[in-house]
LODONU-709975 format. One record per residue: residue number from 1; x, y, z of N, C-alpha, C in turn. Coordinates in pm, 1 decimal. Example, Ala and Ser with C-alpha at 12.3 -4.5 7.8 and 13.67 -1.06 7.14 Angstrom:
// residues 2
> fimi:nc1:nc2:nc3:cac1:cac2:cac3:cc1:cc2:cc3
> 1:1319.0:-569.0:780.0:1230.0:-450.0:780.0:1320.0:-330.0:780.0
> 2:1285.0:-225.0:708.0:1367.0:-106.0:714.0:1290.0:3.0:787.0
END
This chain:
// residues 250
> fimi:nc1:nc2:nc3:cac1:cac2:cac3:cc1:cc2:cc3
> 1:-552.8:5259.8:1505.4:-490.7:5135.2:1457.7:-583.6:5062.1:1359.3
> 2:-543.4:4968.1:1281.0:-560.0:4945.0:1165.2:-626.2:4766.1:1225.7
> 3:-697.4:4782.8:1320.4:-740.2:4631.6:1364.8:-822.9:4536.0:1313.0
> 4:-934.0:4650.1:1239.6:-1048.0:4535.5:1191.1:-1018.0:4494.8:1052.6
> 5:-948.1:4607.7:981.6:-888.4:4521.0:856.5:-780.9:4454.6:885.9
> 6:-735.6:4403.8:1025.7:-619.9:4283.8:998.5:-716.3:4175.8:1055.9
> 7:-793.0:4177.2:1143.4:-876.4:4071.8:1199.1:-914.0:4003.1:1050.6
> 8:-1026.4:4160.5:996.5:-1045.0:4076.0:858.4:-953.1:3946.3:782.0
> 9:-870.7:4052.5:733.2:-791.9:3906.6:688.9:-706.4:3852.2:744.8
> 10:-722.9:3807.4:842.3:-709.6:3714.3:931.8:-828.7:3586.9:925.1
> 11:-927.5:3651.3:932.0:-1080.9:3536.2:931.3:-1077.0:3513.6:787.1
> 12:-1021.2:3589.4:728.7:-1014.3:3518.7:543.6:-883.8:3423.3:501.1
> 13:-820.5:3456.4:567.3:-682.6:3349.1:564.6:-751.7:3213.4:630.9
> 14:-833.4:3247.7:735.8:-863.8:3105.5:825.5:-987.0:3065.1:708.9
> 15:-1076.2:3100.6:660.3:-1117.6:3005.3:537.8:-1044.4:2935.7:444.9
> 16:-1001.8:3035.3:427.8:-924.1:2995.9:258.5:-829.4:2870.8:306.3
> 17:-732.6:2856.2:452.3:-664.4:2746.7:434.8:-818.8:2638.2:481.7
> 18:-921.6:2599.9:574.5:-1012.7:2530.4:516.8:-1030.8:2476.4:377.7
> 19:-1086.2:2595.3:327.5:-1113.1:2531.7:176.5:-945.5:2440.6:108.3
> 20:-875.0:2456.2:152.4:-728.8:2423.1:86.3:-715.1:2309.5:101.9
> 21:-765.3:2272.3:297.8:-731.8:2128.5:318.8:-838.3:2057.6:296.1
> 22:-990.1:2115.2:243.1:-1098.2:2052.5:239.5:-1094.7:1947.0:84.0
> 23:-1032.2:2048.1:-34.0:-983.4:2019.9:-118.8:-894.0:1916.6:-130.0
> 24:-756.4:1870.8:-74.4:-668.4:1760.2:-50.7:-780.9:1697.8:-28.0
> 25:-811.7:1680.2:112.2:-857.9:1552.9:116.2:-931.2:1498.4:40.1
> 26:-1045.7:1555.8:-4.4:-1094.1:1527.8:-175.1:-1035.1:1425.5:-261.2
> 27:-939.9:1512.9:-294.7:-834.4:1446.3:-429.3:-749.0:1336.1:-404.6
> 28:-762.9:1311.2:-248.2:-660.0:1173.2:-234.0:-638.5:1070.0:-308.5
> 29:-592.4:994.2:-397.5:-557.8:869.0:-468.8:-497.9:760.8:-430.7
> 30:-548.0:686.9:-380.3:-440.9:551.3:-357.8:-443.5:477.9:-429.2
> 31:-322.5:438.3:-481.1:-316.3:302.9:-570.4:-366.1:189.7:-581.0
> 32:-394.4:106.7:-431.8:-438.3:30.5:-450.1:-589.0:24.9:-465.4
> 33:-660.7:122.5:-535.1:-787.0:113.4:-578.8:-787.0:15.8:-727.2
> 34:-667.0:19.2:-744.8:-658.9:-110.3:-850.9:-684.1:-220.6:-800.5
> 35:-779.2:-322.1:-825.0:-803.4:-445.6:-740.8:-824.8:-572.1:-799.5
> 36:-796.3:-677.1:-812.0:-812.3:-816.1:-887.9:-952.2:-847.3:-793.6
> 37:-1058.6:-832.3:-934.6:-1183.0:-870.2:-935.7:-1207.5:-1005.2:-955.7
> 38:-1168.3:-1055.0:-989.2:-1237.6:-1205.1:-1060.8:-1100.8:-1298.8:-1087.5
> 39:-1115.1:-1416.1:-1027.9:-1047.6:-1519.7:-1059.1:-1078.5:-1653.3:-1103.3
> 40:-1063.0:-1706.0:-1239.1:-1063.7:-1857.0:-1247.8:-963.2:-1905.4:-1338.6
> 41:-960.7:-2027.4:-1266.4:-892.7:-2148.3:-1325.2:-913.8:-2249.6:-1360.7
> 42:-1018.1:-2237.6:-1429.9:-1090.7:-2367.6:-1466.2:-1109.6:-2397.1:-1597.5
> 43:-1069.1:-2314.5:-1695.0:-1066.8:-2299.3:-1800.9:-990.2:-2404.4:-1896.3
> 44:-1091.2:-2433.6:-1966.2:-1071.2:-2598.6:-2046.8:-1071.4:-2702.4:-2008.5
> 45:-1110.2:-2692.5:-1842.4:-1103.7:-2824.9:-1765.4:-1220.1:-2927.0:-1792.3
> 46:-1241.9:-2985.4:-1742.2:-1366.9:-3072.6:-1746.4:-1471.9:-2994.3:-1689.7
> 47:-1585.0:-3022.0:-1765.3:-1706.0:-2935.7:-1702.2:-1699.0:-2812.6:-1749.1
> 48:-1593.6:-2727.2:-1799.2:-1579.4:-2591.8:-1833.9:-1646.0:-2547.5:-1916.6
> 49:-1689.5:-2435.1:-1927.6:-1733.8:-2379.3:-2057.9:-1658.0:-2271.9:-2150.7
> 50:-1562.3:-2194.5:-1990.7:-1467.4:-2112.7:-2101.4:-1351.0:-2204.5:-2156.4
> 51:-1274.1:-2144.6:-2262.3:-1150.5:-2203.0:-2313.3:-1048.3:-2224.3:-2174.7
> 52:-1042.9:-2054.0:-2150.9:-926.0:-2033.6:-2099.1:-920.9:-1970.4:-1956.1
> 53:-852.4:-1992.6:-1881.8:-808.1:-1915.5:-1737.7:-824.3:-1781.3:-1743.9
> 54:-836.8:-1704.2:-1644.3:-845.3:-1528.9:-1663.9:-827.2:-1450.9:-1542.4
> 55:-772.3:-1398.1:-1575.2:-756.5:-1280.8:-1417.3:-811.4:-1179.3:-1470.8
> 56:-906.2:-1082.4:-1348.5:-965.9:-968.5:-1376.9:-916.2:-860.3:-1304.0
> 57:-936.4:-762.0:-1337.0:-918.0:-592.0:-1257.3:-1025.9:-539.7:-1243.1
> 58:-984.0:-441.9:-1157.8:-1132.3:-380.9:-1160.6:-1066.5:-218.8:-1070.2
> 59:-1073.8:-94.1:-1202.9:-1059.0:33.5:-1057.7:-1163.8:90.0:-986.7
> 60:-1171.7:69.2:-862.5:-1207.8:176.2:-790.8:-1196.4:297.1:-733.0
> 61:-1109.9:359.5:-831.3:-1057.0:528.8:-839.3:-1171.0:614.1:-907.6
> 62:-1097.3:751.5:-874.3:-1225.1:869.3:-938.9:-1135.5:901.9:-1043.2
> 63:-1002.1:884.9:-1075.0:-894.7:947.2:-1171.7:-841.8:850.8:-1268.2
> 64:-844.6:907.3:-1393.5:-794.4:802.0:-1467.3:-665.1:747.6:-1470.9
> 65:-556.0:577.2:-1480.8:-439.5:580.6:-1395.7:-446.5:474.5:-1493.2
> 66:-300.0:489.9:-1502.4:-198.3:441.7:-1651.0:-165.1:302.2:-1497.0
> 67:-158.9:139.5:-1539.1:-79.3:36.6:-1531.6:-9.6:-16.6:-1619.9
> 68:7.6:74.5:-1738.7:188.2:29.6:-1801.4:299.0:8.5:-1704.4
> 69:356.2:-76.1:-1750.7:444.9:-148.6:-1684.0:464.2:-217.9:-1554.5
> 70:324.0:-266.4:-1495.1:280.8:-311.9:-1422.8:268.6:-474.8:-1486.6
> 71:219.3:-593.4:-1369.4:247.6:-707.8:-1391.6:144.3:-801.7:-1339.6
> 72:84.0:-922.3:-1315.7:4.2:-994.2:-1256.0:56.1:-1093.5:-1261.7
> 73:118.4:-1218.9:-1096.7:242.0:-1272.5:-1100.9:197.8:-1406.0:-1008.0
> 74:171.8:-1488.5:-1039.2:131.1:-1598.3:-994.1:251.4:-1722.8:-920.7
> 75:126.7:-1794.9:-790.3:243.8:-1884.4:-740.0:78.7:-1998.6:-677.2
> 76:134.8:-2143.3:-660.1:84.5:-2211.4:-643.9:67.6:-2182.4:-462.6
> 77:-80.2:-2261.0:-447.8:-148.2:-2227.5:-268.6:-55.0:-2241.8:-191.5
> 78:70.1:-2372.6:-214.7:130.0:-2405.6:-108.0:295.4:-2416.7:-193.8
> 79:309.1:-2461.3:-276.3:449.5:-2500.3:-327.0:540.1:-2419.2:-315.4
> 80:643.1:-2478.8:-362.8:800.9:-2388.5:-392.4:772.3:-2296.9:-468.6
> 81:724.0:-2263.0:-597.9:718.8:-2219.8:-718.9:761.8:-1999.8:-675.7
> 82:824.6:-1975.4:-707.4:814.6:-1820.4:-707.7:714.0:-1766.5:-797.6
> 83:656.7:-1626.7:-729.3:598.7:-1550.4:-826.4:630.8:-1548.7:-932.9
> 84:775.9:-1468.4:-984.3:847.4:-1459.6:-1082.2:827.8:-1605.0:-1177.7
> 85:831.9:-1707.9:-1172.4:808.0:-1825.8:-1219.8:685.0:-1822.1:-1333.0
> 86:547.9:-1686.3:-1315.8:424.7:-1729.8:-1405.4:427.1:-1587.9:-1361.5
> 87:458.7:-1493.2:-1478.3:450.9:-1327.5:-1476.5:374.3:-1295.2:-1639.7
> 88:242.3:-1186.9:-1608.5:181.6:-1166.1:-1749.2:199.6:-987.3:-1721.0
> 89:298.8:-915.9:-1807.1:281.6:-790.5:-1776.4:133.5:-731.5:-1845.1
> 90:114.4:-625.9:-1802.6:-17.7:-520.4:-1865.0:30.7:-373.6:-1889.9
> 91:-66.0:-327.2:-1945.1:-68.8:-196.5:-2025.5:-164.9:-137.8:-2065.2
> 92:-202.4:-45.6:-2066.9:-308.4:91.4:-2044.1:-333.7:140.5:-1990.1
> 93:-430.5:258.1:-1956.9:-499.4:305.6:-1880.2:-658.0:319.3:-1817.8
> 94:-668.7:292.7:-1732.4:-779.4:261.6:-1680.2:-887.5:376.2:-1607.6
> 95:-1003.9:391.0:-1686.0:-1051.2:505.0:-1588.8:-1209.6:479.8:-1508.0
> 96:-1230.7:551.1:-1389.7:-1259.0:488.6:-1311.1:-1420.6:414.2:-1333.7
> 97:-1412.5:287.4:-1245.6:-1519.1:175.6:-1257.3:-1521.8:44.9:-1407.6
> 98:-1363.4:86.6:-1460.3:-1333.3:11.0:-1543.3:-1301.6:-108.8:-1509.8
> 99:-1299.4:-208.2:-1592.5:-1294.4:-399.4:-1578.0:-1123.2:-388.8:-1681.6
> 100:-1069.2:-446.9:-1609.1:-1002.2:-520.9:-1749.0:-916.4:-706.8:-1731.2
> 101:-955.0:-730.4:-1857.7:-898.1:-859.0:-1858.6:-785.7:-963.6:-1898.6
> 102:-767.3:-1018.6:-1824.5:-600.0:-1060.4:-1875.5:-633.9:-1217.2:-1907.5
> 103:-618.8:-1329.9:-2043.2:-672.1:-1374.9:-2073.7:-526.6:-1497.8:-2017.8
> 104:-539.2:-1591.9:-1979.9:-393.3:-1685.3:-1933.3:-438.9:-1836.7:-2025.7
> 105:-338.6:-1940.2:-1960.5:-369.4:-2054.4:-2013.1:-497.4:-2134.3:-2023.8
> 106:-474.7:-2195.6:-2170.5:-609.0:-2251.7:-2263.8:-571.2:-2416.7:-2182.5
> 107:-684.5:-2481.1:-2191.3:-693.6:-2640.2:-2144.3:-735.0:-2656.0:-2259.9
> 108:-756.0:-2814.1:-2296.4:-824.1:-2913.2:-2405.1:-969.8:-2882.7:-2451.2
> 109:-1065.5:-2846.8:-2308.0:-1191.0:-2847.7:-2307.3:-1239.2:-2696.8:-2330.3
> 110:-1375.4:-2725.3:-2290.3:-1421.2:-2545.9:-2309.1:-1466.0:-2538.7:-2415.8
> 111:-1575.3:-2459.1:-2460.4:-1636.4:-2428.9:-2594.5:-1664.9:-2265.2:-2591.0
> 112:-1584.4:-2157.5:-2494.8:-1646.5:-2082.4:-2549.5:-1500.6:-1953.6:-2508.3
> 113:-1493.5:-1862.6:-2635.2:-1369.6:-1776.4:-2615.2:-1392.9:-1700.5:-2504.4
> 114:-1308.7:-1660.2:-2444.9:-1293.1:-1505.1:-2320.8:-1399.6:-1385.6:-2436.6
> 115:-1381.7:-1298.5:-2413.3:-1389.9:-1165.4:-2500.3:-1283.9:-1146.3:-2475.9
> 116:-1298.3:-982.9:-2558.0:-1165.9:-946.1:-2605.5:-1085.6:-924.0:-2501.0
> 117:-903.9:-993.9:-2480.0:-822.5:-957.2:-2346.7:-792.4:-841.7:-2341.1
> 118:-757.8:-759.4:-2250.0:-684.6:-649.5:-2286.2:-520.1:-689.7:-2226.8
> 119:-514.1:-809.4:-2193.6:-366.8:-885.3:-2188.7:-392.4:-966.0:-2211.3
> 120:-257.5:-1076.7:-2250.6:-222.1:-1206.4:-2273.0:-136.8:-1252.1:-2215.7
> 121:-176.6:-1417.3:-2159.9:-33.8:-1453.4:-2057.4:-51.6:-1582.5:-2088.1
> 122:45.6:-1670.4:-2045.6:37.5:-1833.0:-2081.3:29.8:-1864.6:-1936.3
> 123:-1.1:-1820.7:-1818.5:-6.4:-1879.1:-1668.8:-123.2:-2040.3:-1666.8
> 124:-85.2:-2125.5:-1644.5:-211.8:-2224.4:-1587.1:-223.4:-2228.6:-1465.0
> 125:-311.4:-2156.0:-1416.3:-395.0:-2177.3:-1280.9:-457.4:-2299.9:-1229.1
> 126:-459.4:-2318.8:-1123.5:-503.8:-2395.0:-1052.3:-678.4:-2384.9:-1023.8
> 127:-767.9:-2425.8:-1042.1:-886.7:-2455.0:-1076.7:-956.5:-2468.2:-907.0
> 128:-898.7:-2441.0:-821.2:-905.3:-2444.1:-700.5:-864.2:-2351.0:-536.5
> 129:-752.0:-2338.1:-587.4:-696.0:-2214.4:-518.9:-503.5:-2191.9:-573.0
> 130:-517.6:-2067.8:-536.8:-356.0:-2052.6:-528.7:-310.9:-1919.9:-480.5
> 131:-216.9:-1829.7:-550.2:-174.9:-1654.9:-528.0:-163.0:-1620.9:-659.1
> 132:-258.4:-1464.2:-643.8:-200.4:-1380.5:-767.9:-195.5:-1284.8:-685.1
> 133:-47.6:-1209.6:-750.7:-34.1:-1067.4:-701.4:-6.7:-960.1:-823.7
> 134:-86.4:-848.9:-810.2:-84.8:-727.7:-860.6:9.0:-674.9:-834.5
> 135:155.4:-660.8:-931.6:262.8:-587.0:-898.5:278.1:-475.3:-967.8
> 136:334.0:-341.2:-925.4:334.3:-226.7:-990.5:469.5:-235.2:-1068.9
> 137:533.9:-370.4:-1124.1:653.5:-355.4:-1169.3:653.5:-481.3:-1270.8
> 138:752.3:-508.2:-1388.3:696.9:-630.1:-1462.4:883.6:-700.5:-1418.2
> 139:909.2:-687.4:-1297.9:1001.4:-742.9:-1259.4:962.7:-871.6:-1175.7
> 140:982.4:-991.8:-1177.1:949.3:-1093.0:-1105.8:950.4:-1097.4:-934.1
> 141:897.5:-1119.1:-874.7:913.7:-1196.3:-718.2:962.8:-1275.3:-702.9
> 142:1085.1:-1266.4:-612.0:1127.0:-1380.9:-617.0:1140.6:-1451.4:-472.5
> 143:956.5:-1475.2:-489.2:940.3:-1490.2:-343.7:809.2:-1542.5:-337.9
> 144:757.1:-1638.5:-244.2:548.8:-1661.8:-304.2:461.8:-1645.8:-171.5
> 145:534.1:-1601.3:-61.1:485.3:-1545.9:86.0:433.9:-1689.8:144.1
> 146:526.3:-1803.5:135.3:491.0:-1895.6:211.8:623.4:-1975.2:253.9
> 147:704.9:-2077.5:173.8:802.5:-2116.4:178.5:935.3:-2057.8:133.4
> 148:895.5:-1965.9:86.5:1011.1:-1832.0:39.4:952.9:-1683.8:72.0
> 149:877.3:-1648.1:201.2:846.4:-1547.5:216.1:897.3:-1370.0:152.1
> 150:836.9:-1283.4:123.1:847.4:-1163.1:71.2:904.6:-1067.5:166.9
> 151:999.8:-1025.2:132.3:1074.4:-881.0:203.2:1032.8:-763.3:166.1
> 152:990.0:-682.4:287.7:935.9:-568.4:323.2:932.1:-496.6:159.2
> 153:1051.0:-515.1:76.4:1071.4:-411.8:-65.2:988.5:-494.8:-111.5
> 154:959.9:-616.3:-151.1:906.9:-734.8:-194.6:725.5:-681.1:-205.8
> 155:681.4:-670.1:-66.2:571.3:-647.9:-9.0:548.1:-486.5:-58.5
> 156:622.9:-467.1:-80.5:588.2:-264.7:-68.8:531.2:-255.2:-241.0
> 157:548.3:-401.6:-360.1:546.3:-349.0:-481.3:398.9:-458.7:-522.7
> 158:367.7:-485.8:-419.5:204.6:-575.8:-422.1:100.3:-491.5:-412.4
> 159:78.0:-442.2:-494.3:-57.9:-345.6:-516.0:-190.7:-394.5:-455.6
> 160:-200.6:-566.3:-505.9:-315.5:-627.8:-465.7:-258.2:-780.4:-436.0
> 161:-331.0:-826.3:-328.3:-279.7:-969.4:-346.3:-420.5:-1132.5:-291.6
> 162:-457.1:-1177.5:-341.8:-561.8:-1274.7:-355.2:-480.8:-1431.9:-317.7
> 163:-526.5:-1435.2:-213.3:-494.2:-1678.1:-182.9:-628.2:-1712.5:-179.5
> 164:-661.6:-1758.1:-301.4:-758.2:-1864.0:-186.6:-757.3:-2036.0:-225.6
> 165:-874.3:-2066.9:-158.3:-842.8:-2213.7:-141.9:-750.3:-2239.6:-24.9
> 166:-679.3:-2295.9:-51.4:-544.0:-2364.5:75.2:-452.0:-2242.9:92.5
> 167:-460.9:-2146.3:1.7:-326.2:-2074.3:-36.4:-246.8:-1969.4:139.3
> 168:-146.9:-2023.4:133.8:-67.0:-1958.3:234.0:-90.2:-1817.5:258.6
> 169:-88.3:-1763.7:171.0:-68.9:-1634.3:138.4:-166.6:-1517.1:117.0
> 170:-182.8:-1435.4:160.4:-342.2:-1387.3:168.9:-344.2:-1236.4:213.6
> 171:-412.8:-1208.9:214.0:-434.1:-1057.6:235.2:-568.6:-1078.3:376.6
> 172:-524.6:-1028.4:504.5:-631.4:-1061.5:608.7:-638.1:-1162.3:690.1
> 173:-791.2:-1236.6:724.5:-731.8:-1274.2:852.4:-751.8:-1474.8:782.4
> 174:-786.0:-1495.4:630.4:-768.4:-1638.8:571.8:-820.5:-1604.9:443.3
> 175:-793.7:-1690.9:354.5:-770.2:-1693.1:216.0:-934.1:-1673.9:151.4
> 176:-1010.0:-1639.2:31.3:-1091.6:-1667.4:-5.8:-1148.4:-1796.0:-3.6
> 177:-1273.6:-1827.6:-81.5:-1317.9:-2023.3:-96.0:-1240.3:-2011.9:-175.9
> 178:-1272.5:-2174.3:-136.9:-1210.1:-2242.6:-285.6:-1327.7:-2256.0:-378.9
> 179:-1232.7:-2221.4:-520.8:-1341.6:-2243.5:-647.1:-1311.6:-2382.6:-708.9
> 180:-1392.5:-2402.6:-822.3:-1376.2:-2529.0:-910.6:-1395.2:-2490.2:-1061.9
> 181:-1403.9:-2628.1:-1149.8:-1409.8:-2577.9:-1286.2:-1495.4:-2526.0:-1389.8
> 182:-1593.6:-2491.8:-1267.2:-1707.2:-2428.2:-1319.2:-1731.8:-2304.8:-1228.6
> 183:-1683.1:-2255.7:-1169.4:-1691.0:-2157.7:-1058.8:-1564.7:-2059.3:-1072.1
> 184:-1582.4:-1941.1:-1046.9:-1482.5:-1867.1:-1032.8:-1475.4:-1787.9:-888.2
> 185:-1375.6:-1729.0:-845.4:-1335.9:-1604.2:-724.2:-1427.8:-1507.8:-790.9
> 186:-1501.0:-1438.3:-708.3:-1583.4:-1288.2:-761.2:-1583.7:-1207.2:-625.3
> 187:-1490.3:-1095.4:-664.4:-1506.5:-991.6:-531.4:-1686.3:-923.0:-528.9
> 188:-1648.7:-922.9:-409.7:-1829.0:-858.4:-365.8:-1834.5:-689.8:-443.5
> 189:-1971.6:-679.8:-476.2:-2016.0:-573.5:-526.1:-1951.5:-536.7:-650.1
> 190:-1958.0:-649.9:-758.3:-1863.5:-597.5:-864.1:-1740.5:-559.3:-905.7
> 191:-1653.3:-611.3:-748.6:-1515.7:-539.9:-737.9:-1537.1:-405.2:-627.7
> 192:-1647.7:-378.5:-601.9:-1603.3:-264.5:-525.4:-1554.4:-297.7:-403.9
> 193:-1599.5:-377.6:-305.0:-1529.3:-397.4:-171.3:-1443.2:-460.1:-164.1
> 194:-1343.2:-343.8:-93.2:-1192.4:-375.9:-89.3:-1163.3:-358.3:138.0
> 195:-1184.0:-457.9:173.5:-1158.5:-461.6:321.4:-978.4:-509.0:302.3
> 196:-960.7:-523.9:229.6:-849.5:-608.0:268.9:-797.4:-738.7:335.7
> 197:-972.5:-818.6:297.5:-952.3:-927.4:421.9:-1047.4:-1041.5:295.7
> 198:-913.7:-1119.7:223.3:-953.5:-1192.1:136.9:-1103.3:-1319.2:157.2
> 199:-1107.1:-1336.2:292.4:-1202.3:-1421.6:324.5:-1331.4:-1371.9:329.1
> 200:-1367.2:-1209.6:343.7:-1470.2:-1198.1:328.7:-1499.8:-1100.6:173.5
> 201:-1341.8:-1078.3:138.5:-1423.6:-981.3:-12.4:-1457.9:-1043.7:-112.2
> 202:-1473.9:-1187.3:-113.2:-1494.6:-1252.3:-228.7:-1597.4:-1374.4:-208.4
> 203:-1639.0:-1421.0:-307.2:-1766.5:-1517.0:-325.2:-1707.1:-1621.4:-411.6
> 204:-1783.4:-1689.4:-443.6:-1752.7:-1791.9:-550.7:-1906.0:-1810.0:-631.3
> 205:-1897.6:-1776.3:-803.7:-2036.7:-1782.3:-864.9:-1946.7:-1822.2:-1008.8
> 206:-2046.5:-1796.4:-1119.1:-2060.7:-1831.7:-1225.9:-1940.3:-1714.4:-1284.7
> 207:-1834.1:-1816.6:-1368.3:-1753.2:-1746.3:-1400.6:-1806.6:-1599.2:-1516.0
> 208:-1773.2:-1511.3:-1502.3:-1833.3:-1347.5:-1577.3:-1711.4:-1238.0:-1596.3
> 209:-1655.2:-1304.3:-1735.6:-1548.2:-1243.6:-1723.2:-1605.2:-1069.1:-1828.8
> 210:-1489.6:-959.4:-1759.6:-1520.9:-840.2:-1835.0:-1386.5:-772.5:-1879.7
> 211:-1427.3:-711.9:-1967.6:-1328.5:-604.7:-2043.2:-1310.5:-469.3:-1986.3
> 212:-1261.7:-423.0:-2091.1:-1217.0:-283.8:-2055.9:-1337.9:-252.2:-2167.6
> 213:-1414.0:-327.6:-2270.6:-1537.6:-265.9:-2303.4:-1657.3:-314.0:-2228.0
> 214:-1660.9:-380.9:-2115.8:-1769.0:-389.0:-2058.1:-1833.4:-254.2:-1973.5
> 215:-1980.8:-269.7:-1913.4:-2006.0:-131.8:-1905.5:-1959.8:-148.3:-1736.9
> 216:-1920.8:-16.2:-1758.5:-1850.0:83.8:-1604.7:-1912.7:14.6:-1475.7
> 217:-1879.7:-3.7:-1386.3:-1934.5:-19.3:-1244.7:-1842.9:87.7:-1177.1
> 218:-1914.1:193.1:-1153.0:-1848.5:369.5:-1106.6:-1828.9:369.7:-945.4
> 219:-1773.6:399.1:-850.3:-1781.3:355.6:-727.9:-1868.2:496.7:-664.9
> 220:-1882.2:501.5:-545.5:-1987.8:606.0:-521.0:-1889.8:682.0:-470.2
> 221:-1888.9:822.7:-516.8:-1838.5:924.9:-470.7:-1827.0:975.4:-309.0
> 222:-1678.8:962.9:-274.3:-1651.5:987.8:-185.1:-1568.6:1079.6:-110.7
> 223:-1527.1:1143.8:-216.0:-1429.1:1289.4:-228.6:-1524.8:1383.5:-146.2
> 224:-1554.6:1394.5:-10.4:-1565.2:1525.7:66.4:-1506.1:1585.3:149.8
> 225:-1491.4:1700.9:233.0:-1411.9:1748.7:265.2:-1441.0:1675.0:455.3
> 226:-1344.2:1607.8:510.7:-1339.3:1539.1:643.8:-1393.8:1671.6:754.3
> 227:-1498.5:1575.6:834.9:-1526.3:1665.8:953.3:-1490.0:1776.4:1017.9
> 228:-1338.7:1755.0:1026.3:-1256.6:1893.4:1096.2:-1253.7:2001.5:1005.0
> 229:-1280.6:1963.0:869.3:-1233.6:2034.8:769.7:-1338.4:2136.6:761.3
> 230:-1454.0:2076.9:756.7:-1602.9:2132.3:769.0:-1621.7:2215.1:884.1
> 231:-1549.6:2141.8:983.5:-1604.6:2259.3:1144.4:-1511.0:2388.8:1103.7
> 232:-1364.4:2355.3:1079.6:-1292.4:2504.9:1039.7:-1356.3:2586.4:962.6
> 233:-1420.9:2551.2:825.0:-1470.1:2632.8:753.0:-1570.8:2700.2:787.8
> 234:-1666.2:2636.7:875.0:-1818.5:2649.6:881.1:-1763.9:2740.1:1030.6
> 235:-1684.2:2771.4:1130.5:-1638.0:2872.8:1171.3:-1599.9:2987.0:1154.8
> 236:-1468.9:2957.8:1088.4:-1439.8:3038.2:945.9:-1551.6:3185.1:899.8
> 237:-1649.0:3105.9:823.1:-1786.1:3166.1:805.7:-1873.1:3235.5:824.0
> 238:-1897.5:3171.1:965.2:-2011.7:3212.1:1063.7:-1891.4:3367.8:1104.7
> 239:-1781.7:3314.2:1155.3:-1710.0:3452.3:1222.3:-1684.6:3634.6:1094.8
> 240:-1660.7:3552.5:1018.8:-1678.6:3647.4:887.8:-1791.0:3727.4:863.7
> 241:-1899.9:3662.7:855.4:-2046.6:3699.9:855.8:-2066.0:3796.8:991.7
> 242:-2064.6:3701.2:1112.7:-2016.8:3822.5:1263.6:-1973.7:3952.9:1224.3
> 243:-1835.9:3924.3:1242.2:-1753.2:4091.9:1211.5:-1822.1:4165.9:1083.1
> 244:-1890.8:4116.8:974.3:-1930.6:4155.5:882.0:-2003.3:4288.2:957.7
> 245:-2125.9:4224.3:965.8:-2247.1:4279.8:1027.4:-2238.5:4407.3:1128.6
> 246:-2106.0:4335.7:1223.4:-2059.4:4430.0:1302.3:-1985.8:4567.3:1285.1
> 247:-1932.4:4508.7:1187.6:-1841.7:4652.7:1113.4:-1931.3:4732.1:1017.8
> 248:-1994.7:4686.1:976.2:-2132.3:4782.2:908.9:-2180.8:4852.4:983.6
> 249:-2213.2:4771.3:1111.8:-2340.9:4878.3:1190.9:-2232.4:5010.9:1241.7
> 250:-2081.7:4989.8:1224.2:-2025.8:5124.1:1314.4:-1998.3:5192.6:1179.0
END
């Protein structure tokens, strides 16, 4: 009978799917590695130095990922106002440890331009707290997750979502600080930490707004193949090598 060449590939089938699933897990992508880095609203206010208001991005992906036709959709901390009410769509592509900036409403004051936007929006922010949400659609909300709460479809197209100050609405277990007109929202580590828990991923410092030409902040590589994945293979292996040896010596 024909046993040790089916064992064989048998112990080569049991690598090869290893390496297969070691691979997936690797390549996983989630979307929401798109993340709103930086928030202010203080722009032209008293005390200000920038012109204008600004919302930031920031990816923490390994793959480069198109947000055409995507949106950034604002609602006041506590009011009536719907998302849909202050919508700035965006466009390009972003590759990974990229910044980009969406440049919103100018005040009176301020002496000094944004750099270059890679959007434009007329939103006036609140210099203190409120909601922006990262929507994967340039269709409005018509909803601000407080006095007009968001339905499950509503919620499913929020890529990213930021309250702070007073703001109802939040991602976790309470809203970021509150900033002022000299201060901006700054997620920790450049944008990289993403807990999902607005009260602790963010700081409040010196507003630092960036582009899509500012330089890269790359996230640390994390594409390896998960524990189980490693024990199958590294079985796999060792048993291959076994029968190897063994079938030689007869």
């Amino acid at each position: 009978m024909e046993t040790r060449p089916i064992l064989l590939r048998s112990i080569l089938i049991f690598v090869l799917a290893g390496l297969l699933i070691g691979l997936q897990a690797g390549s996983a992508q989630a979307i929401s590695d798109i993340v709103i880095s930086q928030i202010y609203g203080g722009g032209g206010n008293s005390g200000a130095t920038y012109k204008n208001d600004f919302i930031e991005l920031f990816y923490r992906g390994t793959t480069s990922i198109s947000i055409t036709g995507w949106s950034v959709q604002y609602a006041s901390a506590t009011g009536t106002g719907l998302f849909s009410n202050a919508m700035t769509p965006l466009s390009g592509t972003l590759v990974p440890g990229q910044y980009y900036l969406i440049q919103e409403a100018a005040g009176s004051g301020g002496t000094v331009s944004l750099p270059t936007p890679d959007a434009t929006g007329t939103i006036a922010m609140s210099a203190t707290g409120a909601k922006v949400a990262l929507v994967d659609t340039t269709t409005g909300l018509a909803c601000n997750g407080g006095s007009t709460p968001c339905s499950p479809a509503q919620l499913a197209e929020i890529m990213d979502l930021v309250g702070w100050g007073d703001a109802n609405f939040f991602e976790g277990s309470g809203p970021g600080p509150t900033t002022s007109n000299t201060t901006s929202l700054l997620r920790i580590n450049g944008g990289l930490q993403d807990t999902d828990n607005n009260s602790i991923d963010f700081g409040v410092g010196v507003p630092t707004p960036r582009n899509t030409a500012s330089p890269l902040n790359p996230p640390i590589p994390t594409a390896v193949p998960e524990p189980m994945t490693m024990l199958l293979l590294g079985s796999g292996l060792l048993g291959l090598v076994g029968y190897g040896r063994k079938f030689l010596k007869k």
